[in-house]
C-alpha positions in Angstrom: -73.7 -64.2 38.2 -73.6 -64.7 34.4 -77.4 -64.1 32.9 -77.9 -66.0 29.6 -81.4 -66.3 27.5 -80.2 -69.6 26.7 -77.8 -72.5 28.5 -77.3 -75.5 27.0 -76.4 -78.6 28.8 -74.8 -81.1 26.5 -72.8 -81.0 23.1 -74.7 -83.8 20.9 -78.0 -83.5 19.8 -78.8 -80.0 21.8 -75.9 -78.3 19.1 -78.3 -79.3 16.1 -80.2 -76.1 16.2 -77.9 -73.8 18.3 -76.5 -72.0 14.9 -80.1 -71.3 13.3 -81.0 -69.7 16.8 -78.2 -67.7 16.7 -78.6 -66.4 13.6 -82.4 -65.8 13.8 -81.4 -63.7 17.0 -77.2 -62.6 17.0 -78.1 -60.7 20.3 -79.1 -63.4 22.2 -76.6 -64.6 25.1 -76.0 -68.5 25.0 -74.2 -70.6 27.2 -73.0 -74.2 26.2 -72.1 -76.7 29.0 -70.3 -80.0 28.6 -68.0 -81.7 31.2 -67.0 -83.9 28.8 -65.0 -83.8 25.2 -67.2 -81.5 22.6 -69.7 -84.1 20.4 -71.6 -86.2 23.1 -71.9 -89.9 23.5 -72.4 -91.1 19.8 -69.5 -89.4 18.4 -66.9 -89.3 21.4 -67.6 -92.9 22.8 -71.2 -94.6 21.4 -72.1 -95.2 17.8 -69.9 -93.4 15.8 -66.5 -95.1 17.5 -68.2 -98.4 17.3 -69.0 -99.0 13.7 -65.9 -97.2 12.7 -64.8 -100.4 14.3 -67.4 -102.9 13.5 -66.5 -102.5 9.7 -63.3 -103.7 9.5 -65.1 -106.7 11.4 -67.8 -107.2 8.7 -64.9 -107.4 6.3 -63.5 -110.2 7.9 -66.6 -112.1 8.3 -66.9 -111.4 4.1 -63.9 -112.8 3.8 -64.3 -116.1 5.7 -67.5 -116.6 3.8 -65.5 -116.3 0.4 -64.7 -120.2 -0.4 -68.3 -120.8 -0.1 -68.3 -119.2 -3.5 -65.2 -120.7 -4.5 -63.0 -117.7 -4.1 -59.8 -118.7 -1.8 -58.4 -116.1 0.5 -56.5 -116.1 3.5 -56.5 -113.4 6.7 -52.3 -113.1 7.1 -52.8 -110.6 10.1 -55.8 -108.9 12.1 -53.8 -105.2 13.3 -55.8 -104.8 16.3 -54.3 -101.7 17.5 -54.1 -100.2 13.6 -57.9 -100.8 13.9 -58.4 -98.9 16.9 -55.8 -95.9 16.4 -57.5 -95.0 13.0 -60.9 -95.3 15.1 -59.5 -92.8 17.9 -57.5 -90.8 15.1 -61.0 -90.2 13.2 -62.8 -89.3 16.5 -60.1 -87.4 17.4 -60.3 -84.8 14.6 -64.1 -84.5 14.9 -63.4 -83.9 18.7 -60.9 -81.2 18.0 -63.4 -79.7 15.1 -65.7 -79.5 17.3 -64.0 -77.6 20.3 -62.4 -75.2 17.8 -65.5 -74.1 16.7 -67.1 -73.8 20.3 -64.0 -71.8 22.0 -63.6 -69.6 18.8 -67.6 -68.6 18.4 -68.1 -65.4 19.1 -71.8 -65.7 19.7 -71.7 -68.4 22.4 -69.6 -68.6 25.7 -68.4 -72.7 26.4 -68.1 -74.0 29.5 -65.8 -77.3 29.9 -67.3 -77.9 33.4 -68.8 -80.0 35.1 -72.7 -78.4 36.2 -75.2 -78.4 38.5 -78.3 -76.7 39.6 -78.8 -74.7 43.0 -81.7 -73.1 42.4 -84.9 -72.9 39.5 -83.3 -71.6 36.5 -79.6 -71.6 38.1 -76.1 -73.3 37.9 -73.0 -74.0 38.5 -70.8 -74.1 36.5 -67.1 -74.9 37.9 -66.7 -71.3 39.8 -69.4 -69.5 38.2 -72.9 -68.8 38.5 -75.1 -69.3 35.5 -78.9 -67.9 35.1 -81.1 -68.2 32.2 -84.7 -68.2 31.9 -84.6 -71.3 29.0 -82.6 -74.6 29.5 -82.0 -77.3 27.3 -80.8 -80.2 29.2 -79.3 -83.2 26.6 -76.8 -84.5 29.2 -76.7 -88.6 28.2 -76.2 -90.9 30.2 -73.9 -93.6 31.5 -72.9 -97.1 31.5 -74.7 -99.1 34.3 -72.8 -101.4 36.6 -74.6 -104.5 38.2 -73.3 -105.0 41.9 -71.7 -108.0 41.2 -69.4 -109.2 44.2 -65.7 -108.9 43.1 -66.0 -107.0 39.9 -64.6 -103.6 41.1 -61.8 -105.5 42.5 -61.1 -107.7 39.4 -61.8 -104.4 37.1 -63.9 -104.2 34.1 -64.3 -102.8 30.8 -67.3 -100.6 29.7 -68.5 -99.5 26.2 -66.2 -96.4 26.9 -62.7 -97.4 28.1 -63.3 -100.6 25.1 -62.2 -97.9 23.3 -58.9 -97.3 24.9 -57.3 -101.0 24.1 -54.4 -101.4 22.4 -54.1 -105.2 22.4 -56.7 -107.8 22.0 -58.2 -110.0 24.7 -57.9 -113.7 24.0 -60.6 -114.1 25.8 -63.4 -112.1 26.8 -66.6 -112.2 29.1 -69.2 -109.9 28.0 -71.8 -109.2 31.0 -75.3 -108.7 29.5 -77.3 -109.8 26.3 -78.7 -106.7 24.4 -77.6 -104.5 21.4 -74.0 -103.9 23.0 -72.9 -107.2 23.8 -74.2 -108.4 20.4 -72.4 -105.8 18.2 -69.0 -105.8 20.8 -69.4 -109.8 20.7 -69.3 -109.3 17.0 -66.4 -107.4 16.6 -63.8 -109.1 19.6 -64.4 -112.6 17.7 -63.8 -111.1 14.0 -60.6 -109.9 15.9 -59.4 -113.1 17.8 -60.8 -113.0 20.6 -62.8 -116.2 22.6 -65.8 -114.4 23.6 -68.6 -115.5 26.0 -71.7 -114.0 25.9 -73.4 -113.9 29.5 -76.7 -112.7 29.8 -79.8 -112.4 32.5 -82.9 -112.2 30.2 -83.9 -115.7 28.9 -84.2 -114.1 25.2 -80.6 -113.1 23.8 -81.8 -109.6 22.5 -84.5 -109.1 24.4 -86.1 -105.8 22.8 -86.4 -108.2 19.6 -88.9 -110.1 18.2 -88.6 -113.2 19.9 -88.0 -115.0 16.2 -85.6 -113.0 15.6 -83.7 -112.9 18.5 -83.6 -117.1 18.3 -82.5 -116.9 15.1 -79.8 -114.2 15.9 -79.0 -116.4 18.6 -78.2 -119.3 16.3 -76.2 -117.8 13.5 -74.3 -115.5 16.5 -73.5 -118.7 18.4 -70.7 -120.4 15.5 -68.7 -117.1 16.5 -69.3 -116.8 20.0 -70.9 -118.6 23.2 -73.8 -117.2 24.1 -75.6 -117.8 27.9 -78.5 -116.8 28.4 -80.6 -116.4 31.6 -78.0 -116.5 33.9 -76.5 -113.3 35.8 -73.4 -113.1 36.9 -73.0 -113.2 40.6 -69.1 -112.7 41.3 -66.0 -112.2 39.5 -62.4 -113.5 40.7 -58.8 -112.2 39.9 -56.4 -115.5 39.8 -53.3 -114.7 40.4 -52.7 -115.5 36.5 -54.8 -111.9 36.1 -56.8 -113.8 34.4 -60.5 -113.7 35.7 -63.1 -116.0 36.9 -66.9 -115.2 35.8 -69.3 -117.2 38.1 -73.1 -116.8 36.8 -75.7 -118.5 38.0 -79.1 -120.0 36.6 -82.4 -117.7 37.1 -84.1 -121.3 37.7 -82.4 -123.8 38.8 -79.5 -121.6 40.6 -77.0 -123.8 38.8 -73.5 -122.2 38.3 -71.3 -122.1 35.2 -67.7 -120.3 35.5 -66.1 -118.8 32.3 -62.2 -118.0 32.8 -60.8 -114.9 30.9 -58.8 -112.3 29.9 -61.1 -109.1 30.7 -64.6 -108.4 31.1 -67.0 -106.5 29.4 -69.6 -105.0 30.8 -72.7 -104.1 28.9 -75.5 -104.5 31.6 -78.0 -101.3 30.6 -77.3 -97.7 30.9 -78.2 -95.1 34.0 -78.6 -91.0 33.4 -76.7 -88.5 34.7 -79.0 -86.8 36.8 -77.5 -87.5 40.0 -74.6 -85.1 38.6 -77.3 -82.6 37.7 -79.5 -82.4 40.5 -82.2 -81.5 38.9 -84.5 -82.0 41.9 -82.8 -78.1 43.1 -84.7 -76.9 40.0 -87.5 -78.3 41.1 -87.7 -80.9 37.9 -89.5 -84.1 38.9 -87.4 -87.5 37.3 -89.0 -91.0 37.6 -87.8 -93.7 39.9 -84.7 -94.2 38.1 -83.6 -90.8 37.7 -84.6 -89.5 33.9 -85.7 -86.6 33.6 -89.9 -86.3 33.1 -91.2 -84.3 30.2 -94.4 -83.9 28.9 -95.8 -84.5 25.3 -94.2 -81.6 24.2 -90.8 -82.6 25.9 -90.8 -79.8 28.4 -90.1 -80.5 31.8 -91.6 -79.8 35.1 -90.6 -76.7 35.2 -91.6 -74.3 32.3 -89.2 -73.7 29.7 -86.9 -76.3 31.0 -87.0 -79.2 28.1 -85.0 -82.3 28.5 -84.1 -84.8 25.3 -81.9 -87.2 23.8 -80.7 -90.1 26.6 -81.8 -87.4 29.3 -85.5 -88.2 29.2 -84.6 -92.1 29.1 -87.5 -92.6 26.3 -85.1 -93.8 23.5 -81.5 -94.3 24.1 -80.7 -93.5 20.5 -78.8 -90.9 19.1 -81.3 -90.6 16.0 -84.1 -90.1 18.8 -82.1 -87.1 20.1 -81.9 -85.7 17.3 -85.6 -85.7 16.5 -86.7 -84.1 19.9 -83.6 -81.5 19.3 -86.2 -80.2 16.1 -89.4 -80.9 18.8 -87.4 -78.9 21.2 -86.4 -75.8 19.0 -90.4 -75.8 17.7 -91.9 -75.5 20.5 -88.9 -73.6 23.1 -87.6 -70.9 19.9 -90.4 -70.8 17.8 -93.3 -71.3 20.2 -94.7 -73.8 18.2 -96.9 -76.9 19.9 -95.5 -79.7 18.3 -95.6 -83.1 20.3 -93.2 -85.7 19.8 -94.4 -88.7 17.9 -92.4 -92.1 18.6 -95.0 -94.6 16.6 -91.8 -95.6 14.3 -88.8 -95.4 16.1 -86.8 -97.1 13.9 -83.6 -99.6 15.2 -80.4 -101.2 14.4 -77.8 -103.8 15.4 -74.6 -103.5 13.6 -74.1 -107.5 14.4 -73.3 -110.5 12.1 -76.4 -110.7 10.8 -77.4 -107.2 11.0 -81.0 -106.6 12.5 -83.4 -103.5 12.0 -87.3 -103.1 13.0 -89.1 -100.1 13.4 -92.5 -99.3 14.9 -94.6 -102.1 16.9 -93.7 -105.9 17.3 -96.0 -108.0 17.4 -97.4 -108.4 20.9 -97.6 -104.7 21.2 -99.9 -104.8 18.2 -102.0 -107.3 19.0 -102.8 -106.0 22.6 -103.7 -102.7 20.7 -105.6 -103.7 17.8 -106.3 -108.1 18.6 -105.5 -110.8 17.0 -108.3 -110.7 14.9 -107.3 -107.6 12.9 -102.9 -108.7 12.8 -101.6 -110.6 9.5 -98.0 -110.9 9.4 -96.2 -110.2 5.9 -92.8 -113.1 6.0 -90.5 -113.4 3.1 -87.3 -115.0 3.5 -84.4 -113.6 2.0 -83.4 -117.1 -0.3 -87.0 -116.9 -1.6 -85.6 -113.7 -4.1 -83.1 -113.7 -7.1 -80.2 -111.7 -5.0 -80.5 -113.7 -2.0 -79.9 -116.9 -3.6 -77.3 -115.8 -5.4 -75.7 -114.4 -1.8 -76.6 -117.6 -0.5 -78.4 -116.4 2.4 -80.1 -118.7 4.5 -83.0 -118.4 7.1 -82.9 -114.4 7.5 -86.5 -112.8 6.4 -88.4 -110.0 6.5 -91.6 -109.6 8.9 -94.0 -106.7 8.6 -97.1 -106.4 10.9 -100.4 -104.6 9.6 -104.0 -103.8 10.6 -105.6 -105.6 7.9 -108.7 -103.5 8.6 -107.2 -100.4 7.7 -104.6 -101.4 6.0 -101.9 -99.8 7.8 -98.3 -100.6 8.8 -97.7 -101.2 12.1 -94.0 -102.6 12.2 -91.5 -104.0 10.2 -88.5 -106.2 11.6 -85.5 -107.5 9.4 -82.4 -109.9 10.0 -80.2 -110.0 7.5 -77.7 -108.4 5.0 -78.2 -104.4 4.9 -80.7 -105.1 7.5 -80.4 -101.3 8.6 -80.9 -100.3 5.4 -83.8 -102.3 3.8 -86.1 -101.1 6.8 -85.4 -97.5 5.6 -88.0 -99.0 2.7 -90.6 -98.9 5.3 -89.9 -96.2 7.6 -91.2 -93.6 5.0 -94.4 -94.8 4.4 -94.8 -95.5 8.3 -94.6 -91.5 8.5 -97.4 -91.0 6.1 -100.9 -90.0 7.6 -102.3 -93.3 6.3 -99.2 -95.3 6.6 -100.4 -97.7 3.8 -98.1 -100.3 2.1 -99.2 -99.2 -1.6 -96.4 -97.4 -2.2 -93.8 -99.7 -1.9 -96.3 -102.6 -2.9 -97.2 -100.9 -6.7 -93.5 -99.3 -6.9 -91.1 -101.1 -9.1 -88.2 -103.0 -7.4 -85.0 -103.7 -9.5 -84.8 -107.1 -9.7 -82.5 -108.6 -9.0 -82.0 -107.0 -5.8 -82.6 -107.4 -1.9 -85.3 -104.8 -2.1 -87.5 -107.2 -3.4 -87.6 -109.0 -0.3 -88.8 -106.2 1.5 -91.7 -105.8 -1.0 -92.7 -109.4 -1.3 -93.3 -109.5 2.3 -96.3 -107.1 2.0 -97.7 -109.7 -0.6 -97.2 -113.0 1.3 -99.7 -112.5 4.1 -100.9 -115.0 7.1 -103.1 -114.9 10.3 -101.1 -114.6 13.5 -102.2 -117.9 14.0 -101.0 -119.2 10.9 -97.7 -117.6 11.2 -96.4 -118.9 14.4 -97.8 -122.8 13.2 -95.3 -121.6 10.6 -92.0 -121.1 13.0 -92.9 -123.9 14.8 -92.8 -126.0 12.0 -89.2 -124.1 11.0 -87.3 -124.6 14.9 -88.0 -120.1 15.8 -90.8 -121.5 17.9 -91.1 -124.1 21.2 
């Protein structure tokens, strides 16, 4: 049996603070663990593959918008696979980085195996026997697949084997109707492709502000068919190879059938615990399998802390590494720090871009009532540098306590969605999280910034505000 003070499950978020506890303690004997390539989800197959991807896709939606302002331009030729090699090339050398530095540190000992526990504070480790008294456990998660009759045989495509297409679909079925299907929807239309959309919720979006996810619908739908509330219920290989997509109405059972090329499924994500077995360790997970921590994301069993996807609170790589600095506070320096999600901040990298952070709106009237909500809206148009971009319909919403005068979300559609909310987010971290900063700063003018501030200033009653989207189409 190998005896470590330290084994680390997971090479993405857990790695933040490995090298400041190595140094702070050289002696200490440290274990990393990681059955997949070196980097975790986000770099080797998440976020950081998919907008090196989703770039080259804004850039063609740029371009297609250029006559509107009287510039001419014509696409010769979308490489497809010159796209995706440079994306794989790029991930390939962090990958490799990565590993060099793991198998060459002196300090630590790697493992490239798949683990389990078989007892408290033990694993396996491909032959070997691991022990250590402190665990970090950051081991992701996974694409979920709905049991939808047909689709193993007719075969399938998930956020991670996307990436290993070397030739465009001409057309594509996406199965589901969140944050993956809208930026993947994005990117196979820039590049060709006929994409359908097919989703179960009734609200493309769903973890959106209902406005927001209407008008994301809207603008979405002159690239793409979208479906919503429908689920798919079987999937059919012609002899073509082409496939047949048969969903069916939530309601009224009625059943559309989409023909194409491959399917994409992007249905929801499941952890990896059933790998793991934490159960062995005695380490209590919920119903679904993530792992259970406590406030100050430690697990059932003492000195066992679980984070990033592994705890199944936010499936964002940001998250992880937030809780990778809770973790180190509280398991190196014995610190109690709790984790603090009251402004988890969001993006979609789709065409429009999308951002919030913090409460929506139902969740803040529930808390607080409707009595002490105003909603801040200022359209994107209504400022110098959107009309000049010519933007149309996307806003700004932001949702305050107007008896204390505090922040309690912010949403955005539009351009540089995911970085206007980044206006906001700082002053949401402040102990009285008031909008006077941003509200008695300057803004250049002219610049999008201003919508972000002029949303502060143009105040209504919850009441008021949804008479408002009525009267605009965002609201039955």
């Amino acid at each position: 049996m190998e005896n470590y003070d330290l084994i680390v499950i997971g090479t993405g978020s857990a790695m933040n603070y490995i090298n400041s506890i190595i140094d702070s303690n050289p002696e200490m004997r440290v274990a990393i663990i990681d059955k997949d390539e070196p980097g975790g989800i986000c770099l080797t197959r998440g976020c950081i593959p998919s907008k090196t991807l989703l770039y080259p896709a804004e850039l063609i939606r740029e371009v297609e918008n250029a006559p509107f302002f009287g510039i001419k331009l014509e696409i010769e030729n979308i490489d497809f696979l010159g796209i995706m090699e440079r994306m794989r090339r790029k991930i390939g050398e962090e990958i490799e980085a990565i590993k060099k530095s793991l198998t060459e540190n002196p300090y630590l000992d790697y493992y490239h195996e798949s683990v389990e526990f078989i007892s408290p504070y033990t694993l396996k480790a491909g032959e070997k026997t691991l022990h250590s008294e402190m665990i970090f456990l950051c081991t992701g998660s996974r694409p979920a697949i709905p049991p939808v009759k047909g689709l193993e045989e007719a075969g399938y495509l998930t956020s991670d084997t996307v990436l290993e297409l070397v030739e465009c679909p001409k057309k594509l079925a996406i199965l589901g109707g969140s944050y993956i299907a809208a930026e993947y929807g994005h990117f196979f239309s820039a590049m060709g492709a006929e994409v359908t959309v097919i989703g179960r919720n009734s609200q493309f979006l769903p973890q959106e502000e209902p406005e927001i996810s209407r008008l994301a619908m809207m603008k979405m739908s002159e690239y793409m068919q979208i479906i919503t509330n429908h689920e798919a219920v079987e999937v059919r290989k012609e002899e073509s190879g082409q496939k047949v997509v048969i969903a069916k109405n939530r309601n009224s059972g009625q059943e559309v059938k989409v023909t194409v090329d491959e399917i994409l499924v992007a249905t929801g994500r499941v952890p990896n615990t059933d790998i793991l077995h934490p159960e062995r360790a005695g380490i209590k997970t919920d119903t679904q399998g993530w792992i259970l921590v406590n406030e100050y994301l430690e697990t059932s069993q003492p000195n066992i802390w679980a984070f990033g996807d592994a705890n199944g609170k936010y499936l964002l790589k940001h998250v992880g590494n937030y809780e990778s600095g809770i973790v180190f506070l509280n398991a190196i320096l014995k610190e109690k720090v709790k984790a603090d999600y009251h402004a988890v901040p969001h993006a979609v990298f789709s065409y429009p871009e999308i951002a919030g952070a913090g409460m929506g709106e139902r969740e803040a009237v529930e808390k607080y009532g409707e009595e002490r909500i105003v909603i801040g809206l200022k359209f994107f148009e209504d400022t110098a540098k959107g009309a000049a971009m010519e933007v149309r319909d996307y806003f700004v919403k932001v949702i305050l306590d107007a008896e204390e005068e505090k922040i309690l979300g912010a949403h955005i559609i539009g351009p540089h969605a995911s970085i206007l909310i980044h206006q906001i987010i700082p002053l949401m971290y402040t102990e009285s999280r008031s909008p006077e900063p941003i509200m008695r700063a300057m803004d250049i003018h002219p610049s999008l910034s201003e919508v972000v501030t002029r949303a502060f200033y143009s105040r209504l009653s919850a009441e008021h505000y949804h008479h408002f989207l009525k009267h605009i189409g965002l609201e039955d």
